[in-house]
N, C-alpha and C positions, 0 to 999 in steps of 0.2 A: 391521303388523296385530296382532301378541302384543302391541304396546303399549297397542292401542286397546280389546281385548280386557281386560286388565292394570285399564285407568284405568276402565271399564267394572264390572268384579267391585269393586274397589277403592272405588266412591263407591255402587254398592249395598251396600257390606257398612259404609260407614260411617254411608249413610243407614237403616241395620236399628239402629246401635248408638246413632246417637240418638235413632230414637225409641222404644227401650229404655227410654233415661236419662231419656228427658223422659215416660214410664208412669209412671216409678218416681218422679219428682218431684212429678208429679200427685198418683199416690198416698199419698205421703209427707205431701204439704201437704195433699190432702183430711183422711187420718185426723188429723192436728194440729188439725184448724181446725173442721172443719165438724161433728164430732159435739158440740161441746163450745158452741158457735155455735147452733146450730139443731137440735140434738138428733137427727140421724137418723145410722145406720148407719155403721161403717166400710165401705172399697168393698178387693176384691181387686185383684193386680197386675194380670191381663188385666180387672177392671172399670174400671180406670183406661185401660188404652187403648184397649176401646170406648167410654168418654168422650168419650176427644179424636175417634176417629171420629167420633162423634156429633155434635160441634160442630166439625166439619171441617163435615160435610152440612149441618149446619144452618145455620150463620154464614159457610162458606164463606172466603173469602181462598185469598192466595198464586199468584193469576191477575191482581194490578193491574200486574204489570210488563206481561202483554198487555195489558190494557184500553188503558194509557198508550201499546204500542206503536202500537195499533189509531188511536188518537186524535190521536198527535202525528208519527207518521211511524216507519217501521223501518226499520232498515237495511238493504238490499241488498233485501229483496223485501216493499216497498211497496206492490204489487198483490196481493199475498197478503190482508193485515190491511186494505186500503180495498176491496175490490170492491162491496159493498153500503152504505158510505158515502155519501148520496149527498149529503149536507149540505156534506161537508167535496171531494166532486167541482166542487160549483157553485162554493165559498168558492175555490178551485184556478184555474178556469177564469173570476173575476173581475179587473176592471182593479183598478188603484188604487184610482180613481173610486168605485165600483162596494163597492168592499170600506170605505170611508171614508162611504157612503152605507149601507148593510147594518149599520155600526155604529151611525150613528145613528137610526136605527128602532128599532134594539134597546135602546136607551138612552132613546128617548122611553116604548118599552111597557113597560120595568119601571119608569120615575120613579114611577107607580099606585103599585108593590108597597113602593116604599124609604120610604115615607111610613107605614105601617103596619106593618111588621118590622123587624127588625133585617138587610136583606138586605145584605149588600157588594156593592157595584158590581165585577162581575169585567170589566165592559167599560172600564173607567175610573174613577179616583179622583171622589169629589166635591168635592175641592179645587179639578178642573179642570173641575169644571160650575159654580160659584160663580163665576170670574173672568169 
């Protein structure tokens, strides 16, 4: 228990010291770059880390390892991250058949969009729709 305790204090007090470091980088690079660039203000050391706050909220990241866990399967508690899936429940509970069929629908309804964007085929190469 003291050790889990221990490892606990230990990666809270390392994740305070980076992002310390990474204020004060911010900061560093803003005052170098950006009055001299665009002419406006130097910023303080706490305005540099309600910066990165700011574009934590706003841009967000650092939650794609769930998104991917959600998406492609988790380990050990699967029914956690799919319960409200209900795309990837159906895609689950298909045969072969079924799933070999569901691809090709979905390959017929974007050929429309591939013809006009630059889209990639994420169901399949267009090498293997040519032959």
């Amino acid at each position: 228990m003291k050790d889990i305790v221990k490892f606990w204090f230990m990666g809270i007090g390392i994740a305070i010291v980076m992002c310390a470091a990474f204020s004060a980088v911010v900061m560093l690079l803003w005052n170098a770059l950006m009055p001299q660039i665009f002419a406006i203000a130097q910023i303080s050391y706490l305005q540099a880390a309600g910066l990165l706050v700011l574009a934590r909220l706003l841009f967000g990241g650092g939650m794609g390892c769930w998104r991917r866990a959600a998406l492609f399967g988790a380990r050990g508690n699967e029914r956690l991250f799919h319960q409200g899936n209900k795309l990837r429940e159906k895609w689950m509970n298909m045969s072969a058949s079924e799933r070999e069929e569901f691809v090709k629908k979905e390959k017929d309804f974007f050929k429309f969009h591939r013809g006009f964007s630059h889209f990639q085929d994420f169901l399949g190469s267009e090498k293997e729709e040519k032959k």
